[in-house]
N, CA, C and O atoms as a Maestro MAE file, in Angstrom:
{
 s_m_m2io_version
 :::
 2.0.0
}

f_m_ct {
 s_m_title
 :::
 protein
 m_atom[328] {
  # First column is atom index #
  i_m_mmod_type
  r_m_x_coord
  r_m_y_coord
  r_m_z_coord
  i_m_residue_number
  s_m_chain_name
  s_m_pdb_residue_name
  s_m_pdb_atom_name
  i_m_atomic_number
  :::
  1 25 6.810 9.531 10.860 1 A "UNK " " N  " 7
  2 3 7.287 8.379 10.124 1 A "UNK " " CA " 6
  3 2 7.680 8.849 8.716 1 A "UNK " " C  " 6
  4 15 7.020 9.511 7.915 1 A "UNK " " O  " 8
  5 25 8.683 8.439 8.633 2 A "UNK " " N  " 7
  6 3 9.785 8.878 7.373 2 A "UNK " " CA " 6
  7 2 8.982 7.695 5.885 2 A "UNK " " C  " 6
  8 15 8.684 6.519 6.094 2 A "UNK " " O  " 8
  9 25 8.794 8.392 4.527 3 A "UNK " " N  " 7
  10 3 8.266 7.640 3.471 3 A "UNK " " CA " 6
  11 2 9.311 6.582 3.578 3 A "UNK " " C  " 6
  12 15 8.983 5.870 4.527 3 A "UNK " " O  " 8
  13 25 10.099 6.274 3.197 4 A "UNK " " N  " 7
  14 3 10.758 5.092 3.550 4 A "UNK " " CA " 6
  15 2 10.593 4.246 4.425 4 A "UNK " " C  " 6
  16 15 10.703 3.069 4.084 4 A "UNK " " O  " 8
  17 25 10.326 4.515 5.608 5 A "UNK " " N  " 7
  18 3 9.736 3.752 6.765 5 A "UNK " " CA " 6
  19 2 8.510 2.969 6.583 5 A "UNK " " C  " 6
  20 15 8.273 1.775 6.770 5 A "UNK " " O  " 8
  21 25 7.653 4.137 6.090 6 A "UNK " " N  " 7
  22 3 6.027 3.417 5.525 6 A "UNK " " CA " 6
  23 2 5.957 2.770 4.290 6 A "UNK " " C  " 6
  24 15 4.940 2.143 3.993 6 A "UNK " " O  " 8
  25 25 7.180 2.863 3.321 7 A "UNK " " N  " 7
  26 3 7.436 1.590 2.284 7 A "UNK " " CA " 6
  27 2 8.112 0.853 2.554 7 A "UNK " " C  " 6
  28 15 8.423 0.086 1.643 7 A "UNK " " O  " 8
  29 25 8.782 0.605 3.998 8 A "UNK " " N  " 7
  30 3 9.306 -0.943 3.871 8 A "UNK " " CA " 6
  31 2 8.072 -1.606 5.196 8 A "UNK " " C  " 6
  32 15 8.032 -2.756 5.634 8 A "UNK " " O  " 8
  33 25 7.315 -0.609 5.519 9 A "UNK " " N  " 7
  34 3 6.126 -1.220 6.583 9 A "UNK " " CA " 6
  35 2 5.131 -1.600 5.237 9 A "UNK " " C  " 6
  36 15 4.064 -1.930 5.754 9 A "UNK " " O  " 8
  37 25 5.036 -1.671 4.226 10 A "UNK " " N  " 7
  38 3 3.764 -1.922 3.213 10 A "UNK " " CA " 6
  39 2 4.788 -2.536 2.674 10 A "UNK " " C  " 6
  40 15 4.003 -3.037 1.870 10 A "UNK " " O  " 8
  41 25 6.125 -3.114 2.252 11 A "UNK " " N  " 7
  42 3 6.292 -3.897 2.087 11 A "UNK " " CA " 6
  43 2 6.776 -5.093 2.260 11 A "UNK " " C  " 6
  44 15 7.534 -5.698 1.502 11 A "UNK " " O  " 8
  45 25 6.313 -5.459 3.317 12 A "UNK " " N  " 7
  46 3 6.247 -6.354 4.318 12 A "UNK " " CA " 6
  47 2 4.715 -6.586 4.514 12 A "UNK " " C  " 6
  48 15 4.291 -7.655 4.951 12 A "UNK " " O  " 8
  49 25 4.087 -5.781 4.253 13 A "UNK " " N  " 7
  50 3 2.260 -6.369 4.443 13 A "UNK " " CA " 6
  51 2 2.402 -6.946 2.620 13 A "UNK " " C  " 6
  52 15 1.857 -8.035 2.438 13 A "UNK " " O  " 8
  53 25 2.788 -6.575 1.879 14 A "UNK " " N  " 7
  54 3 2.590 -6.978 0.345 14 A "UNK " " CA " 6
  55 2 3.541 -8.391 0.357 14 A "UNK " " C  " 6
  56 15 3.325 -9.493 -0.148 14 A "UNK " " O  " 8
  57 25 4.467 -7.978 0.999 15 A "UNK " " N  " 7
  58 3 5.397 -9.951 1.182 15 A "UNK " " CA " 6
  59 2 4.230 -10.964 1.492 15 A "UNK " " C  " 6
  60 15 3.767 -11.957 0.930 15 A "UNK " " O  " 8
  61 25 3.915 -10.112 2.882 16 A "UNK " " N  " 7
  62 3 2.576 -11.808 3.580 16 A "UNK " " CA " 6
  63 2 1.589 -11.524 2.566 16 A "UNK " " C  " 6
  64 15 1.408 -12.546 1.903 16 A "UNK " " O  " 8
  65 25 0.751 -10.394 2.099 17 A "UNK " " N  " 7
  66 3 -0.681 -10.858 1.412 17 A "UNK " " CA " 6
  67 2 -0.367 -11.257 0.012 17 A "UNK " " C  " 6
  68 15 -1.189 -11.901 -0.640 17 A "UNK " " O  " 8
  69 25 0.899 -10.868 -0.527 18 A "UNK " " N  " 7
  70 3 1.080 -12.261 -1.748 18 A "UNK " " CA " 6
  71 2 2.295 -13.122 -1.385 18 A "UNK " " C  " 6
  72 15 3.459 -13.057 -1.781 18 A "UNK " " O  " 8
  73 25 1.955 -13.588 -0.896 19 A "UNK " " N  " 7
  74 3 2.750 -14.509 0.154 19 A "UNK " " CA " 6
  75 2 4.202 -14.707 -1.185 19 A "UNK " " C  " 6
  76 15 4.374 -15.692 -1.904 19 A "UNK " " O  " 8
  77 25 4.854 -13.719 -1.158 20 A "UNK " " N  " 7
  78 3 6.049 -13.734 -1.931 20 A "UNK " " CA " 6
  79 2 7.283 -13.260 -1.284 20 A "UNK " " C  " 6
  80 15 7.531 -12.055 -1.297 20 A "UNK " " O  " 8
  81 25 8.172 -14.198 -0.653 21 A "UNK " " N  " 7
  82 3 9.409 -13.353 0.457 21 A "UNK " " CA " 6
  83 2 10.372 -12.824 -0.305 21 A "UNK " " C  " 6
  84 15 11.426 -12.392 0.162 21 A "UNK " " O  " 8
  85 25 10.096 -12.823 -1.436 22 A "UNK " " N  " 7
  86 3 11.229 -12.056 -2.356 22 A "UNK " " CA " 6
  87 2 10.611 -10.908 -2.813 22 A "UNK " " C  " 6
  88 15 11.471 -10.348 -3.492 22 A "UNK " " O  " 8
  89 25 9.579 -10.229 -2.821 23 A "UNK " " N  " 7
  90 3 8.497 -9.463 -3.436 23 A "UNK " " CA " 6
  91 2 9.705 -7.668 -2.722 23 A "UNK " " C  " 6
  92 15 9.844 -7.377 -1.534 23 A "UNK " " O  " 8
  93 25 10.079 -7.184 -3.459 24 A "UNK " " N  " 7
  94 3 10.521 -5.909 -3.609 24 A "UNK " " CA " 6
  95 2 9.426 -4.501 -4.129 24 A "UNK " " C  " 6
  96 15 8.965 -4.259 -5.244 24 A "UNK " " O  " 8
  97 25 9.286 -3.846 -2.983 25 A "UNK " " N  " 7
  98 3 8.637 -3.013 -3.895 25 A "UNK " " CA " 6
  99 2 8.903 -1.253 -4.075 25 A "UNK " " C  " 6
  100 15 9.338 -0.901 -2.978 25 A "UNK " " O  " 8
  101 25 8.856 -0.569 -4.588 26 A "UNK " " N  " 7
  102 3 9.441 0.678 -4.671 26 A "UNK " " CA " 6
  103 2 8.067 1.931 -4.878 26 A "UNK " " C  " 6
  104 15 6.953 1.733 -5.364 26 A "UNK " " O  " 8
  105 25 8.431 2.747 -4.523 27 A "UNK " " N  " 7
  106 3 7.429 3.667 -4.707 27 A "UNK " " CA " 6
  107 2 7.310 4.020 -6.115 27 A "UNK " " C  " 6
  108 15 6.685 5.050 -6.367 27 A "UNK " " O  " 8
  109 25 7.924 3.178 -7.316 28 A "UNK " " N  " 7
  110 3 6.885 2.799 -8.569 28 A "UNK " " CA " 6
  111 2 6.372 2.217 -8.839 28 A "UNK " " C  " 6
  112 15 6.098 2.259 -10.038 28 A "UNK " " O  " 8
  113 25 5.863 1.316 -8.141 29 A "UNK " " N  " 7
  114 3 5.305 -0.163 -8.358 29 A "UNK " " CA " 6
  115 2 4.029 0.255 -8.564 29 A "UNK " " C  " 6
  116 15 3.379 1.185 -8.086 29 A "UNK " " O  " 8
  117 25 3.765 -0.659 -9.420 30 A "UNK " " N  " 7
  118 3 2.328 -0.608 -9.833 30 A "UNK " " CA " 6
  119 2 1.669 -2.167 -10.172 30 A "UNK " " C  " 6
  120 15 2.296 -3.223 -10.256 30 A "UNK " " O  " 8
  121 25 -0.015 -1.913 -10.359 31 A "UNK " " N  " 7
  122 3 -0.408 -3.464 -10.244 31 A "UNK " " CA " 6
  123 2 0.318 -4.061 -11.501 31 A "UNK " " C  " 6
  124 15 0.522 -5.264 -11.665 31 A "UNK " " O  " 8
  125 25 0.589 -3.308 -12.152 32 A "UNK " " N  " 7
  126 3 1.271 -4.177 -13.541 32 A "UNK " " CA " 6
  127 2 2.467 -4.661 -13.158 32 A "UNK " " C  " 6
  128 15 3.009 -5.330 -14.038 32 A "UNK " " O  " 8
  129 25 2.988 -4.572 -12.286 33 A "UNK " " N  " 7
  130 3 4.316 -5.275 -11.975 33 A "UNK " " CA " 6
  131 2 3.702 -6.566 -11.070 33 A "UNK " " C  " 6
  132 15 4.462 -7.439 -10.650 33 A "UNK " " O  " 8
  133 25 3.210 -6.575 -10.983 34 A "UNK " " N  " 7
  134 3 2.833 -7.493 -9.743 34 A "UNK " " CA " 6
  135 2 1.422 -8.637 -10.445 34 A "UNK " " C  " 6
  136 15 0.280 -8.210 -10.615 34 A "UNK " " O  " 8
  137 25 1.762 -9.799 -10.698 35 A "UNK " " N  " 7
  138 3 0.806 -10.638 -11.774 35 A "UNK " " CA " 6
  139 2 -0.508 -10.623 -10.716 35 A "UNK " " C  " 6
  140 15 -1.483 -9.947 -11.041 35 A "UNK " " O  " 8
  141 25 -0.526 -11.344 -9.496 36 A "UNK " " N  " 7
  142 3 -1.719 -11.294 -8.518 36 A "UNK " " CA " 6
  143 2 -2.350 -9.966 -8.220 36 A "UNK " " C  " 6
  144 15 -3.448 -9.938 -7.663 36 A "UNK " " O  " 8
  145 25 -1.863 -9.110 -8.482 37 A "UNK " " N  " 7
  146 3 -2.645 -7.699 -8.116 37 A "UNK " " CA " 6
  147 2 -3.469 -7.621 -9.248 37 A "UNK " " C  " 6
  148 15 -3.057 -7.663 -10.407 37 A "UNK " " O  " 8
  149 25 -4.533 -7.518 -8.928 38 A "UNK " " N  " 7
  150 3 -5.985 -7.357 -9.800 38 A "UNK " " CA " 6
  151 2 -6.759 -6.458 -8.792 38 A "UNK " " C  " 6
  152 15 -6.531 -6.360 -7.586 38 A "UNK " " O  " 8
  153 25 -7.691 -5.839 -9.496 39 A "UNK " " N  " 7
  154 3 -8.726 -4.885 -8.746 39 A "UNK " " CA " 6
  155 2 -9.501 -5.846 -7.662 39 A "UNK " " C  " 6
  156 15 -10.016 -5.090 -6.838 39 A "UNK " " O  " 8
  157 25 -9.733 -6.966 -7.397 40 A "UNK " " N  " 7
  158 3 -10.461 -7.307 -6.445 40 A "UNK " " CA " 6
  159 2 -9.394 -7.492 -5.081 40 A "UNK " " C  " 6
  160 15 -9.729 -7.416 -3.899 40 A "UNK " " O  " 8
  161 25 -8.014 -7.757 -5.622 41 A "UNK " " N  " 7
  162 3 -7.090 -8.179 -4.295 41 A "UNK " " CA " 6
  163 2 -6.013 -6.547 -4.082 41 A "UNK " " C  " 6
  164 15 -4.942 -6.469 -3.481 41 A "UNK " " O  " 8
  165 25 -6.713 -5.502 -4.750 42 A "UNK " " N  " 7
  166 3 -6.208 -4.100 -4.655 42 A "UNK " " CA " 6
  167 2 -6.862 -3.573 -3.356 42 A "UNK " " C  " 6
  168 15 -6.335 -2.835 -2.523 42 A "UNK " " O  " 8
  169 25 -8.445 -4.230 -3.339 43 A "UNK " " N  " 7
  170 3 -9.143 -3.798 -2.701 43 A "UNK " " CA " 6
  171 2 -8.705 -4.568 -1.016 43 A "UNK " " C  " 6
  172 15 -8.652 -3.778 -0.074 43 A "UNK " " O  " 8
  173 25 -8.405 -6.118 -0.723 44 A "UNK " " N  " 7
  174 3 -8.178 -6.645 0.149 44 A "UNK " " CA " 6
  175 2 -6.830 -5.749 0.384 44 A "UNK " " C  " 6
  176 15 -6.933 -4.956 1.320 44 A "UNK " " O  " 8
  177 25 -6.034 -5.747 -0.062 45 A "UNK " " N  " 7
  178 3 -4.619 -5.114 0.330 45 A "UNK " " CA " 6
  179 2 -4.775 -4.165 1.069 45 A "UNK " " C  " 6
  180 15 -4.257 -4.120 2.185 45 A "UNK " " O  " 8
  181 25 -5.717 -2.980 0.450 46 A "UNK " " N  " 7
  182 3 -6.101 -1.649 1.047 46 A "UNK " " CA " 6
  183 2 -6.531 -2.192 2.201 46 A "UNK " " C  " 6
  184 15 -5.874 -1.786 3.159 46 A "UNK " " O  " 8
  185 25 -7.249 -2.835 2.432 47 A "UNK " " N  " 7
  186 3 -8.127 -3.062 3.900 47 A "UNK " " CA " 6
  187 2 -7.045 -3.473 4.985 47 A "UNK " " C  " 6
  188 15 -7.128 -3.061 6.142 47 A "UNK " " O  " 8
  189 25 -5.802 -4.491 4.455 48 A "UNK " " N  " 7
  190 3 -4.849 -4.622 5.332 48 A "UNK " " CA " 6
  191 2 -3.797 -3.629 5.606 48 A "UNK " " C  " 6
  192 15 -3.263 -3.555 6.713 48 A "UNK " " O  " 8
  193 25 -3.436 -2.727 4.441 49 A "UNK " " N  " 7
  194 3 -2.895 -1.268 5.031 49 A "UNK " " CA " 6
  195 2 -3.514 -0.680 6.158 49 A "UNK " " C  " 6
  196 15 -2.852 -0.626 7.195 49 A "UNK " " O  " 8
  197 25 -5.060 -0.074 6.138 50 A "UNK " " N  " 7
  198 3 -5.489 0.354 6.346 50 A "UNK " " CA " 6
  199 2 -5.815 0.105 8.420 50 A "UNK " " C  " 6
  200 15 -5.833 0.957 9.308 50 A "UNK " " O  " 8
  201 25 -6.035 -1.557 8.494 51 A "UNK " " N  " 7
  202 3 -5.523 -2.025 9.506 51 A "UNK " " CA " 6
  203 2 -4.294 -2.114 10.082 51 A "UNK " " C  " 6
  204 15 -4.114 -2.015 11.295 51 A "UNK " " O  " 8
  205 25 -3.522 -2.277 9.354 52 A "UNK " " N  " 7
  206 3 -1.992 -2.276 10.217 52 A "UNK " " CA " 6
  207 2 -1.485 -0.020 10.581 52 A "UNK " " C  " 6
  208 15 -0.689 0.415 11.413 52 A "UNK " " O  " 8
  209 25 -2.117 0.575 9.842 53 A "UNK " " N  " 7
  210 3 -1.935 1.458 10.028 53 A "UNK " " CA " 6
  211 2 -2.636 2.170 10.884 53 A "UNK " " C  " 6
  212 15 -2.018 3.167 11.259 53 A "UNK " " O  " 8
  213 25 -4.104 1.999 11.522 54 A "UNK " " N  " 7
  214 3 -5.158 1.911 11.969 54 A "UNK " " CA " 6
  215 2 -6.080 3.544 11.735 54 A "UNK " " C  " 6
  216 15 -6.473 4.423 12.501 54 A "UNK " " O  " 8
  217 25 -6.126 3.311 10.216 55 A "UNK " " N  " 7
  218 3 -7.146 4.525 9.295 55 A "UNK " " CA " 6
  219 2 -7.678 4.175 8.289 55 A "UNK " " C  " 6
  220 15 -7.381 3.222 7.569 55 A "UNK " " O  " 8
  221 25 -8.796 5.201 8.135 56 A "UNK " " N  " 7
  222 3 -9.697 4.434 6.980 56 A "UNK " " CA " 6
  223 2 -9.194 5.294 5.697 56 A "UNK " " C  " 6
  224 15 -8.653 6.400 5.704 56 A "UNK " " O  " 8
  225 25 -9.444 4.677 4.878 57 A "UNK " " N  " 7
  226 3 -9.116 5.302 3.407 57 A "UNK " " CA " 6
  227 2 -10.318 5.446 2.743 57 A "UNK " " C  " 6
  228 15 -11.054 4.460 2.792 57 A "UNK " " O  " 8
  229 25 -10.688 6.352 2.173 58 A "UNK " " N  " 7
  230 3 -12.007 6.689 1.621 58 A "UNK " " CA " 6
  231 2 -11.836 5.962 0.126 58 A "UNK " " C  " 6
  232 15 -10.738 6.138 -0.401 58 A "UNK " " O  " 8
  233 25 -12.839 5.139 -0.632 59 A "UNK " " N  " 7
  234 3 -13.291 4.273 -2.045 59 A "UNK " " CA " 6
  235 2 -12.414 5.378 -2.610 59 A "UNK " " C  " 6
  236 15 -11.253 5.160 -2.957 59 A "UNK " " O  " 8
  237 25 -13.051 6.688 -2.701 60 A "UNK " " N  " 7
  238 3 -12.617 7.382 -3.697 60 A "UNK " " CA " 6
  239 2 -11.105 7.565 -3.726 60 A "UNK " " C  " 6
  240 15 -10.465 7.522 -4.776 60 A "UNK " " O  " 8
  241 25 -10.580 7.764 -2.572 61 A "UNK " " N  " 7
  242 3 -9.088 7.946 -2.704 61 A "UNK " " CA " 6
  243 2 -8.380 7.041 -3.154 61 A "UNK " " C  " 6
  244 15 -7.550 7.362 -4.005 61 A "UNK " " O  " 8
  245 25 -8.515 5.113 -2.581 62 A "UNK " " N  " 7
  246 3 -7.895 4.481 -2.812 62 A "UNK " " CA " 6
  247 2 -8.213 4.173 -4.514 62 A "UNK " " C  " 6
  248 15 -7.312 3.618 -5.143 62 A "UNK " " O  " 8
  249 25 -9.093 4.424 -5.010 63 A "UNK " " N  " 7
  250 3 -9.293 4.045 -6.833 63 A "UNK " " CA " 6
  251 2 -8.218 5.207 -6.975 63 A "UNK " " C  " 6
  252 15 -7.289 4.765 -7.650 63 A "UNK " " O  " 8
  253 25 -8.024 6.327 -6.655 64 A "UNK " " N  " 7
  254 3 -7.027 7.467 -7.385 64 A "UNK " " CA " 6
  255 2 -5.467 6.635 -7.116 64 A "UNK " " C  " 6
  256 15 -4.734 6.918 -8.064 64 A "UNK " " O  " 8
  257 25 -4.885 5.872 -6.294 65 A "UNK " " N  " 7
  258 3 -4.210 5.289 -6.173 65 A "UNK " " CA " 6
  259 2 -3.520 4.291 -7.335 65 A "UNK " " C  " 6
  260 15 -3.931 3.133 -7.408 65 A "UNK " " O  " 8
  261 25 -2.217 4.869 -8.456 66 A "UNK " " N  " 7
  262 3 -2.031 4.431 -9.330 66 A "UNK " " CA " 6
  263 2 -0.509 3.458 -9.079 66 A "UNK " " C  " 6
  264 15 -0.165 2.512 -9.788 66 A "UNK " " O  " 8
  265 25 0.186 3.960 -7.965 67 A "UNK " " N  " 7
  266 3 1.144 2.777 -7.927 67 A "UNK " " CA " 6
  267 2 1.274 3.505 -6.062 67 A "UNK " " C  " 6
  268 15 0.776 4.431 -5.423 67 A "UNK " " O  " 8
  269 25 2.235 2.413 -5.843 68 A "UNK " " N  " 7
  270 3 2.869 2.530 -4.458 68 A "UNK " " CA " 6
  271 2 3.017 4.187 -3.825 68 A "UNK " " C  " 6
  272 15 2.389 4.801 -2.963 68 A "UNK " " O  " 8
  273 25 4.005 4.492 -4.592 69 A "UNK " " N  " 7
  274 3 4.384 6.189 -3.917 69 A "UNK " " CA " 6
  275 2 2.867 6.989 -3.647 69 A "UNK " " C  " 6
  276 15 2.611 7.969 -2.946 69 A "UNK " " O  " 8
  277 25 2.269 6.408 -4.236 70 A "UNK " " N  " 7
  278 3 1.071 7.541 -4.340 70 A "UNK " " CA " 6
  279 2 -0.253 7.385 -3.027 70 A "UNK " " C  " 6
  280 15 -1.035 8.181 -2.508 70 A "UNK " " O  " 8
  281 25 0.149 5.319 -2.814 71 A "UNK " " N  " 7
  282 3 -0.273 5.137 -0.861 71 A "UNK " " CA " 6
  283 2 0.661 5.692 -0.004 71 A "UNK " " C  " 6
  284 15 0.251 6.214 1.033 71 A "UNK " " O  " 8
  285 25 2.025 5.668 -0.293 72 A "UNK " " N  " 7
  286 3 3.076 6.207 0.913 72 A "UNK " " CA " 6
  287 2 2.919 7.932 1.020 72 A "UNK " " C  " 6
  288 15 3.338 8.589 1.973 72 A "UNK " " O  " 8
  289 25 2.498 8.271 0.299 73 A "UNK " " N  " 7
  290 3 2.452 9.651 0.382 73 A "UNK " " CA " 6
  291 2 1.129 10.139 1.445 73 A "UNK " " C  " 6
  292 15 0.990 11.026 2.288 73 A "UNK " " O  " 8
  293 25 0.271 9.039 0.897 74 A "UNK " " N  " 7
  294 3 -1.182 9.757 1.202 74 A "UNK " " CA " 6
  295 2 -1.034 9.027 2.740 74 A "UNK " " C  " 6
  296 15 -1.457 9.665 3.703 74 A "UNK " " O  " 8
  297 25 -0.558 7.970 2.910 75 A "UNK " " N  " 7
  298 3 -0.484 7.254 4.947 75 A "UNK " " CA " 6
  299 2 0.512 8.666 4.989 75 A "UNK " " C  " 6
  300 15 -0.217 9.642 5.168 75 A "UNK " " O  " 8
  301 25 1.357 8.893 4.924 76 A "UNK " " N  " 7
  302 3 2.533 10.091 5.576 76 A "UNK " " CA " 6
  303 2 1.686 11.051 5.837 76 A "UNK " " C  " 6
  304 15 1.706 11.348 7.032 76 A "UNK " " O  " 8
  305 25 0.605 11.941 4.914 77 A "UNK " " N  " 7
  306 3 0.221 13.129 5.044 77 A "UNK " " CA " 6
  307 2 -1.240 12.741 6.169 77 A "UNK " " C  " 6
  308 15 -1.664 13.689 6.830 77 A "UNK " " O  " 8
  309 25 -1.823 11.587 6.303 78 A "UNK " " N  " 7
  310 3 -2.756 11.154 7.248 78 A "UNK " " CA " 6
  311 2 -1.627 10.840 8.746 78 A "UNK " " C  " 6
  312 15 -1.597 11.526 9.768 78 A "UNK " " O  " 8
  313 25 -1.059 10.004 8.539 79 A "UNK " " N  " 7
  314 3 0.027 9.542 9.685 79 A "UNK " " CA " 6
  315 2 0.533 11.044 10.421 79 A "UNK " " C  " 6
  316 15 0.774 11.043 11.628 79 A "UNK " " O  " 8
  317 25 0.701 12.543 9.462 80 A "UNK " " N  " 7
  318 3 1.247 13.486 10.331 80 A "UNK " " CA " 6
  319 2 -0.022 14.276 10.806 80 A "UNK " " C  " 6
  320 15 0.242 15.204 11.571 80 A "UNK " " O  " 8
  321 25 -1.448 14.078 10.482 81 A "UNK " " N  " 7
  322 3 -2.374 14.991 10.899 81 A "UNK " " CA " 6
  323 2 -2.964 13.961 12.272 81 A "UNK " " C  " 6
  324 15 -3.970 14.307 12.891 81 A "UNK " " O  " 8
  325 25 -2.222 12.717 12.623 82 A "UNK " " N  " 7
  326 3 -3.244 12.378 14.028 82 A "UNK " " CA " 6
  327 2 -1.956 11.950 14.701 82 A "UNK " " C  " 6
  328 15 -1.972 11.546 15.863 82 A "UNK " " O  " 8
  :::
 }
 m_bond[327] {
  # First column is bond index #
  i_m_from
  i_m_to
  i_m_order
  :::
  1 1 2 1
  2 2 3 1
  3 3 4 2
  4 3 5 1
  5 5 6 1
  6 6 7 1
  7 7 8 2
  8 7 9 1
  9 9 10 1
  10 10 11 1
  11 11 12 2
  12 11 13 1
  13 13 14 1
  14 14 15 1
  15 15 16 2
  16 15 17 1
  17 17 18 1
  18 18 19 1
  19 19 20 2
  20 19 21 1
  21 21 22 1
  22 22 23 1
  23 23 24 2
  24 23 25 1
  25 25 26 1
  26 26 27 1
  27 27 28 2
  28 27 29 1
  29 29 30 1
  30 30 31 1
  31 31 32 2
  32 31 33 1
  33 33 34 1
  34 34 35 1
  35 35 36 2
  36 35 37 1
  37 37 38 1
  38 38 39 1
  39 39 40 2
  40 39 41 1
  41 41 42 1
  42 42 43 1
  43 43 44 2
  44 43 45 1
  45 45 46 1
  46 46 47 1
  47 47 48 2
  48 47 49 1
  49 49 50 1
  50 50 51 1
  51 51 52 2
  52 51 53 1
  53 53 54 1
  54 54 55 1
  55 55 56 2
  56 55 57 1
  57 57 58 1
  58 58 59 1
  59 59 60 2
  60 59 61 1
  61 61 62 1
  62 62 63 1
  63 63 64 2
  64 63 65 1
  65 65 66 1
  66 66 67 1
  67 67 68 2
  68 67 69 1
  69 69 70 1
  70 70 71 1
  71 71 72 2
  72 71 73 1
  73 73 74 1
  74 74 75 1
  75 75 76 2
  76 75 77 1
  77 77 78 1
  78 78 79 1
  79 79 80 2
  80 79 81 1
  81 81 82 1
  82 82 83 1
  83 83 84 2
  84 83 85 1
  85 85 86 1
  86 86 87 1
  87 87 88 2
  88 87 89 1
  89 89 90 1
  90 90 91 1
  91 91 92 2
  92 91 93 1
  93 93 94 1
  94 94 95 1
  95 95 96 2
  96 95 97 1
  97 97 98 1
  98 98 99 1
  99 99 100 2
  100 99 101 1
  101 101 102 1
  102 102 103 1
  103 103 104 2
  104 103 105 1
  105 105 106 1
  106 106 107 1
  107 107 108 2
  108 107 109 1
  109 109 110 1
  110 110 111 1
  111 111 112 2
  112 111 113 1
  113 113 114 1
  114 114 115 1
  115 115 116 2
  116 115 117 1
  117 117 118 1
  118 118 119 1
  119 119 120 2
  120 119 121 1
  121 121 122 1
  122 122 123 1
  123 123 124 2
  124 123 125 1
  125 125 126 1
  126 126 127 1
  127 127 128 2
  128 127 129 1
  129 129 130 1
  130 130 131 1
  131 131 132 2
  132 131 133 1
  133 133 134 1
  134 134 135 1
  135 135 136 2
  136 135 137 1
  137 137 138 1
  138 138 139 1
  139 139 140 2
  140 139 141 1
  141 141 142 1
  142 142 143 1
  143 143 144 2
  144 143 145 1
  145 145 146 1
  146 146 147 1
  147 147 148 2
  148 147 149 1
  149 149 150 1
  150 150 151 1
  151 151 152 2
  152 151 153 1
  153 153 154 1
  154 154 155 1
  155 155 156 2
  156 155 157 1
  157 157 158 1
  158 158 159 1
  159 159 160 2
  160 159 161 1
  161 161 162 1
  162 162 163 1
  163 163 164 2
  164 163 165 1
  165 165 166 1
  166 166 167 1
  167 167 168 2
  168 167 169 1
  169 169 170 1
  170 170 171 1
  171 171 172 2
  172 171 173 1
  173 173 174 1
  174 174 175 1
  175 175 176 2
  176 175 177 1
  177 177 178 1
  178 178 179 1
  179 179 180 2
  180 179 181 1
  181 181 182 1
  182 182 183 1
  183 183 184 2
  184 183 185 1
  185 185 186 1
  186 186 187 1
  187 187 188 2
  188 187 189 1
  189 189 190 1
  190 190 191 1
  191 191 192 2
  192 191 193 1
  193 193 194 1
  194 194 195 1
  195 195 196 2
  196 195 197 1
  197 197 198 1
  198 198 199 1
  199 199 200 2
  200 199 201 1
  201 201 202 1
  202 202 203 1
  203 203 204 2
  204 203 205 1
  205 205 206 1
  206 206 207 1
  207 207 208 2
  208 207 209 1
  209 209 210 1
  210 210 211 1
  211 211 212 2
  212 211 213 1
  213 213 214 1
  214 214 215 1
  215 215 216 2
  216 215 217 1
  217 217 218 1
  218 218 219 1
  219 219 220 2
  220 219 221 1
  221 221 222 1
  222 222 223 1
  223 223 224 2
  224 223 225 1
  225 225 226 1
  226 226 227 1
  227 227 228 2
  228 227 229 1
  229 229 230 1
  230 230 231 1
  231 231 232 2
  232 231 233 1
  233 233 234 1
  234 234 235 1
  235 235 236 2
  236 235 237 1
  237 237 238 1
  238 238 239 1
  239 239 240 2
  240 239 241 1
  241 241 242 1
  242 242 243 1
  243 243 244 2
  244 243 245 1
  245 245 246 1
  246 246 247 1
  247 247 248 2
  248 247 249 1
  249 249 250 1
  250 250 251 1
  251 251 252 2
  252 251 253 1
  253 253 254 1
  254 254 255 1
  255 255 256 2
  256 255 257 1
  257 257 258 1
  258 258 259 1
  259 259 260 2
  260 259 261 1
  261 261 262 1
  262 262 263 1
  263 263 264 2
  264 263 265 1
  265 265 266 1
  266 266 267 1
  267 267 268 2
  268 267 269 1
  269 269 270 1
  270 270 271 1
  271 271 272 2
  272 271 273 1
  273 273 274 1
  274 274 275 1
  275 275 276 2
  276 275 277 1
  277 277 278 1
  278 278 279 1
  279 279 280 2
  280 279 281 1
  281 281 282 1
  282 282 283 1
  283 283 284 2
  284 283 285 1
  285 285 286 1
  286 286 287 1
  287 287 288 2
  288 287 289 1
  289 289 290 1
  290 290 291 1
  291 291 292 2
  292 291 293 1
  293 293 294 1
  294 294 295 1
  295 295 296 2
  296 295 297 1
  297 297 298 1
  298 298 299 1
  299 299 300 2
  300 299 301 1
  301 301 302 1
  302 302 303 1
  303 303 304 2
  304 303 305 1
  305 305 306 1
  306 306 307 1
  307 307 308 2
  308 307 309 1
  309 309 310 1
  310 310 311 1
  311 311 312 2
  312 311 313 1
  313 313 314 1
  314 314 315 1
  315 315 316 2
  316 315 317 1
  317 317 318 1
  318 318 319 1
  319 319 320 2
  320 319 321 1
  321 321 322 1
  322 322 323 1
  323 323 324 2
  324 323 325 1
  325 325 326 1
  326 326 327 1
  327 327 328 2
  :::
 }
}
């Protein structure tokens, strides 16, 4: 699965969990672009990546997680080892 592929599959999970059908997102996005993204609904989001992708993400990795590119990278390099 091509990074592009896995950012328009996460953004389409970020459309429904902030229920925004206009919500664009780019592999710079960060919670500061986004008013509802706060650390408690960073954490729900992860859990719905994590399900639609079906892998776990370790606490520690997802806190290193500073904008978008930096989940699409890390599902690509998990997505090519299984």
């Amino acid at each position: 699965m091509s990074n592009e592929e896995i950012l328009a599959e996460i953004n389409q999970l970020f459309i429904a969990f902030f229920k925004d059908e206009n919500l664009i997102i780019s592999i710079e996005t960060t919670a500061n672009d986004i008013p509802d993204w706060d650390s408690f609904s960073h954490m729900e989001l992860m859990s719905k990546i994590e399900e639609h992708f079906n892998i776990h993400i370790p606490f520690t990795i997802i806190m290193e997680f500073n904008q978008v590119g930096d989940i699409v990278i890390y599902l690509n390099k998990q997505l090519l080892e299984n």
